[in-house]
C-alpha positions as a Python dict, from the first residue, in 0.01 Angstrom:
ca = {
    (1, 'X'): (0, 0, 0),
    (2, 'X'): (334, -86, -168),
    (3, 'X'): (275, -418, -115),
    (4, 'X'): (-66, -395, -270),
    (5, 'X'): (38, -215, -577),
    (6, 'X'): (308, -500, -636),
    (7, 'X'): (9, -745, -641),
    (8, 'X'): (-173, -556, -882),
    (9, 'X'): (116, -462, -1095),
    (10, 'X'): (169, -792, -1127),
    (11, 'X'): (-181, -921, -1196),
    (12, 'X'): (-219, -632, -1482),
    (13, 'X'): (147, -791, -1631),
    (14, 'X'): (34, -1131, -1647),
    (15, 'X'): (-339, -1017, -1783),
    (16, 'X'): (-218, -765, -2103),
    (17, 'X'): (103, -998, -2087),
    (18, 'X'): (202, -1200, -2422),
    (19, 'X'): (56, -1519, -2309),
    (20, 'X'): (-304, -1431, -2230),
    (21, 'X'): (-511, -1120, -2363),
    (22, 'X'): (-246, -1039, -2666),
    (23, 'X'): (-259, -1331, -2837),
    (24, 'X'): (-620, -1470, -2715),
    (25, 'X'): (-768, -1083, -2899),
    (26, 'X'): (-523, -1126, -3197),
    (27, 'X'): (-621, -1417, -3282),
    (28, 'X'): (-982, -1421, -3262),
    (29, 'X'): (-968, -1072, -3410),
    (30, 'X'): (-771, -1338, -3722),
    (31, 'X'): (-1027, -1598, -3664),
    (32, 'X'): (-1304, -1348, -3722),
    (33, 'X'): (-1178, -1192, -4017),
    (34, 'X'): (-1147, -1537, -4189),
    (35, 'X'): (-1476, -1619, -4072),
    (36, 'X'): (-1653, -1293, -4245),
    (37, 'X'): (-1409, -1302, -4517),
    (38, 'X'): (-1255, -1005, -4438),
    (39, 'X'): (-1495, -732, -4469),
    (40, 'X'): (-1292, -505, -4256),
    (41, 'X'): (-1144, -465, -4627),
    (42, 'X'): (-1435, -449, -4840),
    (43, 'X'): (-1668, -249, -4651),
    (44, 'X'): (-1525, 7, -4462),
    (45, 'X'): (-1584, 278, -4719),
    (46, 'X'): (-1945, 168, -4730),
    (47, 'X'): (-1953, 211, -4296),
    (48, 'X'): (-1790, 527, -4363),
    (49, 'X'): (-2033, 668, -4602),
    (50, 'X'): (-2337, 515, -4396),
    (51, 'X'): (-2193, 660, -4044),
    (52, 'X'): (-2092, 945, -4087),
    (53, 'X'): (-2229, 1074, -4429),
    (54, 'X'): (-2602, 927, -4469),
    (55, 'X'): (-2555, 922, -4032),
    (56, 'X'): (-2920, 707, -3972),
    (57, 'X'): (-3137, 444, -4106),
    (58, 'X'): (-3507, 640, -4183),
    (59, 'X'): (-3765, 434, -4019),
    (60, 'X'): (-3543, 202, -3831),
    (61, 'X'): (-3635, 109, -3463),
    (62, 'X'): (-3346, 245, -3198),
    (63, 'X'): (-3313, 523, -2949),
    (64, 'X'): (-3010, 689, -3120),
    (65, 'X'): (-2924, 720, -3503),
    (66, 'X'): (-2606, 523, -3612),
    (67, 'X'): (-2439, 824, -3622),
    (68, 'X'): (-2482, 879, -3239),
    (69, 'X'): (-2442, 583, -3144),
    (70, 'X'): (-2090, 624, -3328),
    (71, 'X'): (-2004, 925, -3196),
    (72, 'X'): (-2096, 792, -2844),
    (73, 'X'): (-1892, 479, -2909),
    (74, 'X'): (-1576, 745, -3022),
    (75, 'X'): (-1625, 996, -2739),
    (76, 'X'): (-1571, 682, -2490),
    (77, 'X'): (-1284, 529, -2708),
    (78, 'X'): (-1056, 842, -2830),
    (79, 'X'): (-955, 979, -2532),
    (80, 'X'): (-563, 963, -2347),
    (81, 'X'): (-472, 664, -2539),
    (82, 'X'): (-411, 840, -2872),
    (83, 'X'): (-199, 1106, -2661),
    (84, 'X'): (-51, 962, -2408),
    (85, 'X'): (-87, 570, -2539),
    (86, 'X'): (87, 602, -2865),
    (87, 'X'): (372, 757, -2709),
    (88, 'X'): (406, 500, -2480),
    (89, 'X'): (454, 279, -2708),
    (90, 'X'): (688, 416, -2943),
    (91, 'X'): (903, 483, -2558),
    (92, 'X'): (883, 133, -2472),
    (93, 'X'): (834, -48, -2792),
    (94, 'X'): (998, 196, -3069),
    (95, 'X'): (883, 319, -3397),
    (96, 'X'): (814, -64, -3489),
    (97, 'X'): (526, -79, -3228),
    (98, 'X'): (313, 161, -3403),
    (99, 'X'): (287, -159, -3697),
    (100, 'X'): (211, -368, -3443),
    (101, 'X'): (-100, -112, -3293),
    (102, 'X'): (-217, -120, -3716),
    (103, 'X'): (-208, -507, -3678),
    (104, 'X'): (-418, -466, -3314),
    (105, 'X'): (-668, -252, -3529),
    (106, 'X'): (-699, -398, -3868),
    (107, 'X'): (-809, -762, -3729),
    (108, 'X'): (-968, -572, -3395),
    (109, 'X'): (-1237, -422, -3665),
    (110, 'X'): (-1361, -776, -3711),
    (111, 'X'): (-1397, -796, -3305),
    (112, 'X'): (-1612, -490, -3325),
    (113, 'X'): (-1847, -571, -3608),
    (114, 'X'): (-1905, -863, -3438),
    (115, 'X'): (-1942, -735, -3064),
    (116, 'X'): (-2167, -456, -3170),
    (117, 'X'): (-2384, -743, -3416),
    (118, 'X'): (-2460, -946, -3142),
    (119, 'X'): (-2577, -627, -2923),
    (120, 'X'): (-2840, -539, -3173),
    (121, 'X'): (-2939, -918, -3278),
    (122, 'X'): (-3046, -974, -2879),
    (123, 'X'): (-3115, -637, -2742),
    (124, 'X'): (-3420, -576, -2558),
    (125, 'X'): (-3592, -326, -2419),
    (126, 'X'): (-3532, -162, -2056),
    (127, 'X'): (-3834, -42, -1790),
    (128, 'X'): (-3839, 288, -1909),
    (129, 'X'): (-3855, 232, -2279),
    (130, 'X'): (-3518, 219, -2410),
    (131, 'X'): (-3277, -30, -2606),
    (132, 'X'): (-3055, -192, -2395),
    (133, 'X'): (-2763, -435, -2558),
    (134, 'X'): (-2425, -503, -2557),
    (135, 'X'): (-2210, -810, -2394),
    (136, 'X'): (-2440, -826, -2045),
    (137, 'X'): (-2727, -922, -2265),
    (138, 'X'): (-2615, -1129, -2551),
    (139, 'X'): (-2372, -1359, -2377),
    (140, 'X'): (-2691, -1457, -2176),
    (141, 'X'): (-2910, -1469, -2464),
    (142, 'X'): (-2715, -1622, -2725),
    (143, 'X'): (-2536, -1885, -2524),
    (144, 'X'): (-2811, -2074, -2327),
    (145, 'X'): (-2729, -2244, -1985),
    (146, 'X'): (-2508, -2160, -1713),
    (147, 'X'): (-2230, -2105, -1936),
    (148, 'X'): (-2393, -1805, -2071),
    (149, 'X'): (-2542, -1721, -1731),
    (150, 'X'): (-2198, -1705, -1572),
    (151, 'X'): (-2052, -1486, -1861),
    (152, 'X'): (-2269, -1251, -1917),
    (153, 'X'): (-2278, -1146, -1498),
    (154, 'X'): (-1916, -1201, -1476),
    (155, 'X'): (-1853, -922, -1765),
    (156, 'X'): (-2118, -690, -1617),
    (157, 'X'): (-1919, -695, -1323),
    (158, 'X'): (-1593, -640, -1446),
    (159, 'X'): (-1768, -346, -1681),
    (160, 'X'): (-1935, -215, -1366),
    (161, 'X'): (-1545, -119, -1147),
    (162, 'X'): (-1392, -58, -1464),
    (163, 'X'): (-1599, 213, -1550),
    (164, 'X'): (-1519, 397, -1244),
    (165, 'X'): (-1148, 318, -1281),
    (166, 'X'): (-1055, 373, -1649),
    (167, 'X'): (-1357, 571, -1777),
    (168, 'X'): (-1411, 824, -1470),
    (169, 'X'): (-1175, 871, -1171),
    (170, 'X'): (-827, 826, -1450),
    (171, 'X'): (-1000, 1057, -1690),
    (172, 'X'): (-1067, 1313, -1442),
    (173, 'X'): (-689, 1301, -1307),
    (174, 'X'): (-580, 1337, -1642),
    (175, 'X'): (-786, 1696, -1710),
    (176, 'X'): (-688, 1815, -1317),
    (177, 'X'): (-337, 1732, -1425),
    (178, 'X'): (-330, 1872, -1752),
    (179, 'X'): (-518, 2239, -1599),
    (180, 'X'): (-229, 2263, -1338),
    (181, 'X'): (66, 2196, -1515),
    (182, 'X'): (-43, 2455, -1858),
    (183, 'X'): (-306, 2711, -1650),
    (184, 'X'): (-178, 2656, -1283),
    (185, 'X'): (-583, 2592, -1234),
    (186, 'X'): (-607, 2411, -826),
    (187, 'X'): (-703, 2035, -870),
    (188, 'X'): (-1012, 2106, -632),
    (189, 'X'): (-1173, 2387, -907),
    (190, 'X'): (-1088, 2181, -1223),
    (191, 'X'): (-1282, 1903, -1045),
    (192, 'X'): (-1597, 2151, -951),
    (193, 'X'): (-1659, 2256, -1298),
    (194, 'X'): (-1595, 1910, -1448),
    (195, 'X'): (-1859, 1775, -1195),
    (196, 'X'): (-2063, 1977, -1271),
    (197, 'X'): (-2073, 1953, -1657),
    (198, 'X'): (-2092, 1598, -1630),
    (199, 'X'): (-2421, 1614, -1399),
    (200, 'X'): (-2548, 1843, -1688),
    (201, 'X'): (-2442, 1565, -1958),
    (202, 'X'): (-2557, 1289, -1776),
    (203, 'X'): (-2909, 1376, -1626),
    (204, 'X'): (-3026, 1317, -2015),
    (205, 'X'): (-2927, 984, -2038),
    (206, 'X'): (-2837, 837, -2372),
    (207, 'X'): (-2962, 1133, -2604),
    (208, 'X'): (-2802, 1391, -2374),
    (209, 'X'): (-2485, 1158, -2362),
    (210, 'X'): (-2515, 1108, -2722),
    (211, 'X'): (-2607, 1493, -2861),
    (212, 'X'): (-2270, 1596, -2644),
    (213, 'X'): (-2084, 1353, -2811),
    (214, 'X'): (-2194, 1379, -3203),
    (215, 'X'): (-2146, 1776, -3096),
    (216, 'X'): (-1809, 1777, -2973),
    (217, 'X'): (-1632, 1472, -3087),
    (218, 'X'): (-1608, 1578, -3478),
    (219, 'X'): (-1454, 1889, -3358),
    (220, 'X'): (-1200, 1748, -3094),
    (221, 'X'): (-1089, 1486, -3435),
    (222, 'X'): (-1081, 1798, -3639),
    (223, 'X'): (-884, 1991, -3422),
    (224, 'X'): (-661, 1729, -3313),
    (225, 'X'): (-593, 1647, -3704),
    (226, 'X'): (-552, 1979, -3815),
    (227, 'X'): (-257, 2082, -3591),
    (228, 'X'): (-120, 1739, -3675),
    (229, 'X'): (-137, 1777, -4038),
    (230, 'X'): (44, 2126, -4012),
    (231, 'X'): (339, 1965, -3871),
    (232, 'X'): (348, 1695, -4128),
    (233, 'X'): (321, 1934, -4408),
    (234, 'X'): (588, 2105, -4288),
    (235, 'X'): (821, 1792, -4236),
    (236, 'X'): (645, 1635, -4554),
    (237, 'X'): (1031, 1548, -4689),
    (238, 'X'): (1051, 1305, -4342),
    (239, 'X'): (717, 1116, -4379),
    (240, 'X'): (811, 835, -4622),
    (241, 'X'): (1143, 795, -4398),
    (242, 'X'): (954, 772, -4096),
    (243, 'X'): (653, 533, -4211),
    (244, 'X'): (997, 288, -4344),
    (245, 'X'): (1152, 332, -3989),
    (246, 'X'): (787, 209, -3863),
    (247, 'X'): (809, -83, -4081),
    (248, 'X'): (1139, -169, -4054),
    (249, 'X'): (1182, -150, -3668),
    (250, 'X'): (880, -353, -3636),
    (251, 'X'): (1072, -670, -3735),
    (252, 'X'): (1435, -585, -3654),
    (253, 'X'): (1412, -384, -3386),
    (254, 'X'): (1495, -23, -3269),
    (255, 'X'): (1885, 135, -3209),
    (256, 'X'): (1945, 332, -2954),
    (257, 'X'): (1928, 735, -3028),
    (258, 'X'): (1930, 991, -2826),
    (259, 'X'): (1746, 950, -2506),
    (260, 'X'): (1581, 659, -2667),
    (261, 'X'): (1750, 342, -2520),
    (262, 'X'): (1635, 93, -2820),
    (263, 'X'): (1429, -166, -2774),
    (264, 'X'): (1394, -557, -2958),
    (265, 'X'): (1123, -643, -3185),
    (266, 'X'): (947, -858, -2930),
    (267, 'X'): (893, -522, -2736),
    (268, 'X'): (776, -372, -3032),
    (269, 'X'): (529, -676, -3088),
    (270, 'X'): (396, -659, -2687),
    (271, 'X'): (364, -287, -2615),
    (272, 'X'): (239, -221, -2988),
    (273, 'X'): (-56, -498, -2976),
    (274, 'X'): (-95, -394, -2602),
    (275, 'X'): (-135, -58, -2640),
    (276, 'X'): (-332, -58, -2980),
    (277, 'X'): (-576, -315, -2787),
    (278, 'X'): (-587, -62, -2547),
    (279, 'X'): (-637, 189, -2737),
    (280, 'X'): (-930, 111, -2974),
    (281, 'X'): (-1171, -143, -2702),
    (282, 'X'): (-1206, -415, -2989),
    (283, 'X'): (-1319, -690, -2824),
    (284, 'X'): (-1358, -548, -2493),
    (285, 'X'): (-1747, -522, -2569),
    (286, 'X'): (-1761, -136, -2435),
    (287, 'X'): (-1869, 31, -2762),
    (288, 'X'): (-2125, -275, -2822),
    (289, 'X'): (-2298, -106, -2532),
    (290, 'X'): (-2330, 230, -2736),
    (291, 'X'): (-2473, 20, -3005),
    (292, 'X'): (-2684, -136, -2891),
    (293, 'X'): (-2907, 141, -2837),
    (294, 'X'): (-2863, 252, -3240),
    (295, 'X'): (-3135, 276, -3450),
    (296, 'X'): (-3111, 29, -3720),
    (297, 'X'): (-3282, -150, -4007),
    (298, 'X'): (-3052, -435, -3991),
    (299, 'X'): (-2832, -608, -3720),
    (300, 'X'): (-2499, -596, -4012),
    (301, 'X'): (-2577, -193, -4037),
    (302, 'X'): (-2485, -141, -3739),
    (303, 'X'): (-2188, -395, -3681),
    (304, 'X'): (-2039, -256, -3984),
    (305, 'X'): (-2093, 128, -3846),
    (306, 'X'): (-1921, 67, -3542),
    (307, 'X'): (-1607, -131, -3705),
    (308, 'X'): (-1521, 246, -3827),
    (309, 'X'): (-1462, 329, -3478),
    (310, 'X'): (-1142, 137, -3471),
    (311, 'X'): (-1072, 275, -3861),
    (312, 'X'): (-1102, 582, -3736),
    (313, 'X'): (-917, 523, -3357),
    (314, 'X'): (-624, 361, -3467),
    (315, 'X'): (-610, 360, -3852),
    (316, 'X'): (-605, 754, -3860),
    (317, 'X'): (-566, 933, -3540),
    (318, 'X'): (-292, 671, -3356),
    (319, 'X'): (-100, 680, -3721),
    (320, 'X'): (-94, 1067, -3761),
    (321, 'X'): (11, 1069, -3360),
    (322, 'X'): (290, 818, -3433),
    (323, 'X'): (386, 1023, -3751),
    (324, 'X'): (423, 1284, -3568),
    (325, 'X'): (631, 1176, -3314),
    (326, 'X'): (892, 1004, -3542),
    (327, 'X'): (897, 1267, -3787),
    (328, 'X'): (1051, 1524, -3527),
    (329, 'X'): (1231, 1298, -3370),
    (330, 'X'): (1089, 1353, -2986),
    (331, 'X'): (1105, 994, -2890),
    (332, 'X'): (1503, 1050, -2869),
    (333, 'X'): (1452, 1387, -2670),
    (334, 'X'): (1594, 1356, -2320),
    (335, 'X'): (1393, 1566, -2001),
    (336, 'X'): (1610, 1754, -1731),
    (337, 'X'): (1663, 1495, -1556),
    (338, 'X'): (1843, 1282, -1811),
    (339, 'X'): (1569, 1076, -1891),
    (340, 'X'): (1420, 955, -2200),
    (341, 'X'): (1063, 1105, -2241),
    (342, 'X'): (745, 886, -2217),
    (343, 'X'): (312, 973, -2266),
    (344, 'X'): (175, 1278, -2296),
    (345, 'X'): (508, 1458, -2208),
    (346, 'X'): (635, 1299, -2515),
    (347, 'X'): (353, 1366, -2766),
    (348, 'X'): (337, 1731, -2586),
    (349, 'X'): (737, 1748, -2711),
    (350, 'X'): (665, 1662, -3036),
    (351, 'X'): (430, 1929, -3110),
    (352, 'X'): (613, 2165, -3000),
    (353, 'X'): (917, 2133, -3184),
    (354, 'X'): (685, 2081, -3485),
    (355, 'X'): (475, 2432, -3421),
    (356, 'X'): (578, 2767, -3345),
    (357, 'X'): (620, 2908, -2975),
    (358, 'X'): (351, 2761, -2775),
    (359, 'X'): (125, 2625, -2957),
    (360, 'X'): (235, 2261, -2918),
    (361, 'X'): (207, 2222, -2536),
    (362, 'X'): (-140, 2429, -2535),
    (363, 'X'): (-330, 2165, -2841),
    (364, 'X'): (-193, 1875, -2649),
    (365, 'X'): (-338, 2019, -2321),
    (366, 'X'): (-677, 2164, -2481),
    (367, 'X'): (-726, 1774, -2681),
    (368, 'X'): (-662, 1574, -2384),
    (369, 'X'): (-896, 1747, -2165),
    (370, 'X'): (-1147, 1771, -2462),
    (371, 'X'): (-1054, 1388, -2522),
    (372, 'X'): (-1093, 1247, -2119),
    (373, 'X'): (-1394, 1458, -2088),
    (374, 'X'): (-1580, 1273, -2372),
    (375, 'X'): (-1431, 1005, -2219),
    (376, 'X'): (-1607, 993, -1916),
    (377, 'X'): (-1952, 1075, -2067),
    (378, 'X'): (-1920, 799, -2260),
    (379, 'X'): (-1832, 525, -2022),
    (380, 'X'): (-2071, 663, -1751),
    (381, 'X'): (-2323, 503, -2036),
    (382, 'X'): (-2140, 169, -2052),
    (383, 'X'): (-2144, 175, -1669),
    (384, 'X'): (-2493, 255, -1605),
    (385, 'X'): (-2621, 30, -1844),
    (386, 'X'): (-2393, -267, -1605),
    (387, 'X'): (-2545, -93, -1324),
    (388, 'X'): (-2895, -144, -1497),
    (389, 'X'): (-2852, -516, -1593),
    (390, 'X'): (-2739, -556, -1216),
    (391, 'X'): (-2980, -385, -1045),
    (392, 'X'): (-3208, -262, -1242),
    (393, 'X'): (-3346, 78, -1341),
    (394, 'X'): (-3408, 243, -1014),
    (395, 'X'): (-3017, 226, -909),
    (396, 'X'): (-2931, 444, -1262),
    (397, 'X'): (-3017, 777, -1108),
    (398, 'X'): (-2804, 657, -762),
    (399, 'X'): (-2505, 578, -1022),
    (400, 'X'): (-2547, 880, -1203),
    (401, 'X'): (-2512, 1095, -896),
    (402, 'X'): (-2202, 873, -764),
    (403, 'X'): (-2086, 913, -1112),
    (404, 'X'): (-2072, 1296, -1053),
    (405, 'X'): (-1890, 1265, -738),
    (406, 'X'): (-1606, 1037, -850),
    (407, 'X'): (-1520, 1233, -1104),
    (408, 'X'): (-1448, 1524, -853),
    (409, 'X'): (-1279, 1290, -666),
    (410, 'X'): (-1042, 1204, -914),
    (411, 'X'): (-949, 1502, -1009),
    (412, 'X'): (-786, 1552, -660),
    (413, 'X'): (-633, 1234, -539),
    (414, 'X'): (-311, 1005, -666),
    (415, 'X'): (-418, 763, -886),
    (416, 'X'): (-149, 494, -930),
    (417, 'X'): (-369, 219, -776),
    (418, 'X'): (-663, 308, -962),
    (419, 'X'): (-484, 278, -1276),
    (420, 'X'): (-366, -10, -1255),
    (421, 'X'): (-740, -125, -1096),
    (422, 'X'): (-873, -12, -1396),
    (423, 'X'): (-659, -235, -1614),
    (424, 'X'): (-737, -548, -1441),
    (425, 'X'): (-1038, -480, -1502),
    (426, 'X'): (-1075, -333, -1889),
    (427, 'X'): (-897, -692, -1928),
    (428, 'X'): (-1086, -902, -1770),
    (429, 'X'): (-1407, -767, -1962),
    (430, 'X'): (-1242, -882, -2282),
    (431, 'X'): (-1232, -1249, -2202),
    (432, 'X'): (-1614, -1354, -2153),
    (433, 'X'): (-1668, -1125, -2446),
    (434, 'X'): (-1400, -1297, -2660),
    (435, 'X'): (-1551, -1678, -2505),
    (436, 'X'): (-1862, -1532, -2657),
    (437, 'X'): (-1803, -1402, -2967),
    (438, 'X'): (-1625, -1724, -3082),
    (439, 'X'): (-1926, -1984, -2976),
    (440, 'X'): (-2152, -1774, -3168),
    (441, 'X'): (-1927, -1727, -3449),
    (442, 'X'): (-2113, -1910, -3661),
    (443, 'X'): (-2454, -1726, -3583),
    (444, 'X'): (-2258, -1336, -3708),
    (445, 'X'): (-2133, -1514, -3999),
    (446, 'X'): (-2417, -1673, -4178),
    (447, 'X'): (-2605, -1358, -4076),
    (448, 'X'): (-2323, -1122, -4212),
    (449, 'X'): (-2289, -1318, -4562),
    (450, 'X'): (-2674, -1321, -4600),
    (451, 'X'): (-2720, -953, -4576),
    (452, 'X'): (-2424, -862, -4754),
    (453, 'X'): (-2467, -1078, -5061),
    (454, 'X'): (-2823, -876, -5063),
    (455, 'X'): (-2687, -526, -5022),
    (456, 'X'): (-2315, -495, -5025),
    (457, 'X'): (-2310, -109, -5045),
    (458, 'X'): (-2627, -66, -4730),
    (459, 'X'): (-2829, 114, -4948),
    (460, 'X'): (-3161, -86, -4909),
    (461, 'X'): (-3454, 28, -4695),
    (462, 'X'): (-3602, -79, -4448),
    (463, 'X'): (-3882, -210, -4642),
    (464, 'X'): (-3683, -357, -4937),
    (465, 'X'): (-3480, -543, -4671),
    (466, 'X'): (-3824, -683, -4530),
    (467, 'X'): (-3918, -802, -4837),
    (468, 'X'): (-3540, -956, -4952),
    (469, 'X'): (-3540, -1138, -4617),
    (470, 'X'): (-3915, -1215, -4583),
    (471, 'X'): (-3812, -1592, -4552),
    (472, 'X'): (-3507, -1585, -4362),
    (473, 'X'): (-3627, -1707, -4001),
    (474, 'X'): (-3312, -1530, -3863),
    (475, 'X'): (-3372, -1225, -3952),
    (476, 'X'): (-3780, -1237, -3913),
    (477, 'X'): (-3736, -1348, -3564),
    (478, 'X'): (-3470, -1047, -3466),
    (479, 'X'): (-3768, -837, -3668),
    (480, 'X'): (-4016, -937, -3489),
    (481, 'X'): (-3886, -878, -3188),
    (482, 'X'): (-3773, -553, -3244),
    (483, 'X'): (-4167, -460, -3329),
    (484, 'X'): (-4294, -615, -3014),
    (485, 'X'): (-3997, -387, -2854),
    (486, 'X'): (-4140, -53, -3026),
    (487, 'X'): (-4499, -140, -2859),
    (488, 'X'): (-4343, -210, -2533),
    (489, 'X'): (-4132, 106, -2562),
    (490, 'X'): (-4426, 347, -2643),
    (491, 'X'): (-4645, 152, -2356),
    (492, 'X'): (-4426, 212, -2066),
    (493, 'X'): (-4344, 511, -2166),
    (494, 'X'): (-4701, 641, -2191),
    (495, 'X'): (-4729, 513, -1851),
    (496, 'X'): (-4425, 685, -1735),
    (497, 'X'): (-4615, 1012, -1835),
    (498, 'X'): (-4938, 929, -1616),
    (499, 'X'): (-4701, 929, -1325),
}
């Protein structure tokens, strides 16, 4: 098993290495922003107000409203990382590495608009009714031949064991963990009860997935922030000093202090793009899947409403985290042992020197179990819709159930292996995605630039956009389509009731 683990630990350092997934995401995430002239900067206050303010398109054809579908996307993305990850990387990397993680999620907004584009432009629609999209689909459908054959099964695949790595059996170890150490709850009963709430979550499908989701993620971000903001109010005098020890470390490097050993900037550059890549999924194609199933008047809508997942992933939460951190000075805290700290032990640290008696240790525990929980609802989605493309329909109940039992199961076994399982995998989604995204660059630009010159704040309707694009054979054949997908979808699902 040593031996094995070697292998893999290997494998996983040449994959999220600086010679193959950093610099092949940051610079397409570059190459993308050029190509849709950097509308990660112009429009994100539109997204915002469209997401999570107006929250749907009326009259739009979908499953889910955009809110959902962003909420889904979030619950799946915000989990361990923006405990555990940041810290990590301020351990490994310094202060400097949390720039580096704003550079991962500034040009990784671009990836997402344009992942979760392409899963609305060629969704379709599933044998019970539903919208299916997302990398398994448009990689196929975009990009005809065997090249587009070959990608599209290869990331379904890789989406298919990652999902039971990083979004089920890690998540799970991570609430068992977190119950024993702050409740002394037994492994075996923390994996029961989350078992069985994920049965309950799951049996739904995508509106049970995505009603948990747009319930509990706002208040997990809320709660999260809140406790976060009270320790920077407090330390309010440190902030501007910590945000220039961020910038300033991220190009000359970190001195040793404390239990911190220092670090160079190239450390900060690898663990702060590695971890912010992480982090946020942009580019992995993962939160295309939630979109996919959004319902939207407009191919751009959407894109641009899941780009504020990464706004709101790294931008915000992973900043306030970092903030933290620096600001009371945990990364220099030493443990018993000796030893500098590192993940959630570190973030855990810093809230509790920042709030009074025990409050720190018990919001870090309470968000990370709120965070992996929503974490695993949301990538059972992403794996059952791999499962789906795979197999088809009838194995989703069959995945659902083995969905149930691996998270018990990994709430009660070591999961070193699995980890780093999981990692191979999560990167090896990213590169058919990425080989996709750039050969239909092109196709998400001109579409993006059309739309946008028509309605730069997404305020049109659906029927004023009909009528603006009424000669626009891109946009009347993704139309059309998505009509002859609301006939099929009440059709088969008529006949599902006659059953």
């Amino acid at each position: 098993m040593d031996a094995l683990n070697s292998v893999l630990d290997s494998i996983a350092a040449v994959i999220w290495g600086p010679f193959v997934l950093i610099p092949l995401l940051l610079g397409t995430g570059i190459y993308m922003t050029v190509r849709l002239g950097g509308l990660q900067f112009l429009r994100t206050g539109s997204a915002l107000h469209l997401g999570l303010i107006r929250r749907s398109d009326k009259g739009a054809s979908g499953d889910v409203s955009q809110y959902r579908a962003l909420a889904t996307a979030l619950a799946a993305t915000v989990g361990t990382g923006n405990i555990a990850g940041v810290a990590t990387a301020i351990a490994l990397g310094g202060p400097g590495a949390i720039f580096w993680m704003w550079v991962s999620g500034i040009f990784g907004m671009a990836l997402k608009y344009s992942e979760s584009f392409l899963a609305v432009r060629f969704r379709q629609v599933d044998a019970k009714g539903g919208r299916n999209g997302g990398p398994q689909y448009y990689l196929q459908k975009g990009i005809r031949g065997p090249l587009g054959f070959v990608l599209a099964w290869a990331f379904t695949i890789f989406t298919i064991f990652a999902s039971f790595g990083i979004g089920n059996m890690v998540q799970g170890n991570s609430i068992a963990e977190t119950m024993t150490a702050n409740f002394s709850i037994p492994t075996w009963a923390t994996g029961l009860v989350l078992a069985a709430l994920t049965f309950v979550v799951l049996i739904g499908g995508v509106q049970s997935i995505s009603r948990a989701a747009a319930g509990i993620v706002p208040f997990m971000i809320v709660f999260f922030i809140a406790a976060q903001l009270w320790i920077l109010l407090v330390h309010i005098g440190d902030v501007p000093a910590a945000f220039a020890t961020i910038f300033m470390d991220a190009f000359t490097g970190s001195a040793a202090a404390g239990g911190f050993t220092g670090a160079a900037v190239i450390a900060a550059i690898q663990f702060g793009l590695a971890r912010g890549l992480f982090s946020n999924e942009s580019g992995m194609g993962s939160a295309a899947i939630a979109a996919g199933a959004a319902q939207t008047s407009h191919p751009v809508r959407q894109g641009l409403v899941s780009m504020t997942q990464t706004f709101i992933d790294t931008i915000i939460l992973v900043t306030m985290t970092a903030l933290v951190i620096v600001v009371t000075d945990a990364y220099t805290f030493i443990d018993d042992a000796g030893d500098a700290l590192t993940g959630v032990n570190l973030t855990s640290a810093a809230f509790s020197e920042g709030l009074p008696g025990e409050w720190g240790g018990w919001i870090v525990a309470i968000s990370l179990i709120m965070f992996a929980s929503t974490t695993l609802w949301g990538w059972s989605y992403y794996g059952e819709r791999a499962i789906e493309r795979a197999v088809g329909t009838r194995a989703i109940t069959p995945f659902r159930l083995v969905w149930v039992v691996m998270a018990y199961v990994g709430c009660t076994i070591p999961l070193a292996t699995v980890w780093t399982l999981a990692d191979i995998m999560n990167g090896l989604m990213v590169i058919p995605n990425l080989i996709g995204i750039l050969i239909l660059s092109n196709l998400v630009a001109r579409e993006t630039k059309s739309y946008l010159k028509f309605d730069p704040k997404l305020r049109a309707s659906q029927e004023e956009i009909d009528r603006a694009f009424v000669n626009d054979p891109g946009y009347q054949s993704w139309r059309t389509a998505e009509q002859e997908m609301d006939t099929r979808a009440i059709e088969v699902r008529a006949r599902l009731k006659q059953r």
